[in-house]
C-alpha positions in Angstrom: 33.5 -42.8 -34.0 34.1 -39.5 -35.7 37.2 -40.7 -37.8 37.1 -38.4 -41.3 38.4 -41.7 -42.9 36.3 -43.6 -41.8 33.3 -41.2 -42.9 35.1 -41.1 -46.2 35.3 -44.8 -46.7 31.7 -45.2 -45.6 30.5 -42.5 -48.5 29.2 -40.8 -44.8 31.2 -37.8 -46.0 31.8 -37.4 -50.0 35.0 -37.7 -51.9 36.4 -38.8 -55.5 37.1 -42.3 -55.2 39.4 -44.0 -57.3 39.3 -47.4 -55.7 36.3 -49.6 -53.0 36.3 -53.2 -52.1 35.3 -54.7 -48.9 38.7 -54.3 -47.2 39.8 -50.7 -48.8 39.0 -47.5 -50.2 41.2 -45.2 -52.3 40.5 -41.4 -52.9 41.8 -38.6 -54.4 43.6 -35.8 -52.0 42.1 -32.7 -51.3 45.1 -30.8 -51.3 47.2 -33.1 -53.7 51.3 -32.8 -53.7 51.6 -34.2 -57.3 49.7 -34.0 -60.2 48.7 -37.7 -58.9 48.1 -37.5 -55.3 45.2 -40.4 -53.3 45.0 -42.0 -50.2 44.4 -45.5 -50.0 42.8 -46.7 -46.2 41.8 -49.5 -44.6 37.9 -49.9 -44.1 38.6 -51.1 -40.8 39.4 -48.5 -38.1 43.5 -48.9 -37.2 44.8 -45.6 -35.8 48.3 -45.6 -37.2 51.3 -48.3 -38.2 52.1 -48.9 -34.9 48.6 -50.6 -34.6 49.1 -53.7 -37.5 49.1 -56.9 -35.8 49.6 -60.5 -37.2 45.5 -60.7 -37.7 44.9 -56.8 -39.4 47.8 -57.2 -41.4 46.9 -59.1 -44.7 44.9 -55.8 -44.9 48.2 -53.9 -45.2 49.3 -56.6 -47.9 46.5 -56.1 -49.8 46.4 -51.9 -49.8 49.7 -52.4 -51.7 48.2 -54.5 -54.5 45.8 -52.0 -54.8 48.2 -49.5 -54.6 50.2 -51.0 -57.6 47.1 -51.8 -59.5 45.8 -47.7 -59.3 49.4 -46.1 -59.9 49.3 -48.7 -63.1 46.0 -47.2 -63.9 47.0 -43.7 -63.4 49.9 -44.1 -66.0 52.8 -44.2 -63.3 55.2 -45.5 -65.5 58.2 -44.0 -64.4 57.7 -44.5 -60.8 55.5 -42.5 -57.6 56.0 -42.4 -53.9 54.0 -44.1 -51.0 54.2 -42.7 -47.4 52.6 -43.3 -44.8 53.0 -40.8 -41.8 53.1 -42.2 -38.1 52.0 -40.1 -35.2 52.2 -36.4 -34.0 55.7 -36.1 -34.5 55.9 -38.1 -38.2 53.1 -35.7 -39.5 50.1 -38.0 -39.2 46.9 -35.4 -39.0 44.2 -38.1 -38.9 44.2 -40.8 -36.8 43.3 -43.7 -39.3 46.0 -45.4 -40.8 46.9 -44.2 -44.4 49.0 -44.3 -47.1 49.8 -41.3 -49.4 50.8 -42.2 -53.5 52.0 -39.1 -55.3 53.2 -39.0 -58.8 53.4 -37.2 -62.2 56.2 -35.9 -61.5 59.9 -36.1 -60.6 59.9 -36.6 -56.5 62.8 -34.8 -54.6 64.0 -36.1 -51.4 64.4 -35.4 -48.8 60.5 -34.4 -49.2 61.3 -31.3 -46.9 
């Protein structure tokens, strides 16, 4: 498969990572948003949201402890955003599920 996450997650491919287990990885952004700005992926191929199922997704459940552990260890005190884009017309550039955490900063919305 020639997924760049999945290159990523298997160190195929080098990047900063903040975060590895067996189910997970969690990396900095290339091209960050925020002065805090990683992605946090499954280690398991799933294209996009509309591809969790009943048995894929405890892994969903556990990217968000993960996700609360990090932004804790990043000093996120007064809050950060998590989004996660869903196909061509939602933004989503790679097809491997992910979810983006900024934060460091005060977030407008609508993001734009």
């Amino acid at each position: 498969m020639d997924c760049l996450f999945c290159k990523i997650a298997s160190h195929e491919i080098p990047s900063t990572i903040l975060y590895e287990d067996d189910l997970v990885c969690a990396f900095k952004d290339v091209s960050p948003q925020a002065p805090t700005h990683f992605l946090v992926v499954p280690k398991t191929h799933i294209a996009d949201l509309d591809e969790i199922r009943e048995e894929n997704s405890a892994v969903i459940a556990h990217i968000f402890e993960v996700i609360a552990k990090l932004c804790k260890e990043q000093g996120l005190t007064d809050g950060y955003r998590v989004v996660s884009n869903c196909g061509k017309d939602g933004g989503q550039t790679v097809g491997h599920l992910h979810f983006h955490v900024l934060g460091g900063r005060s977030l407008a919305w609508p993001p734009g």
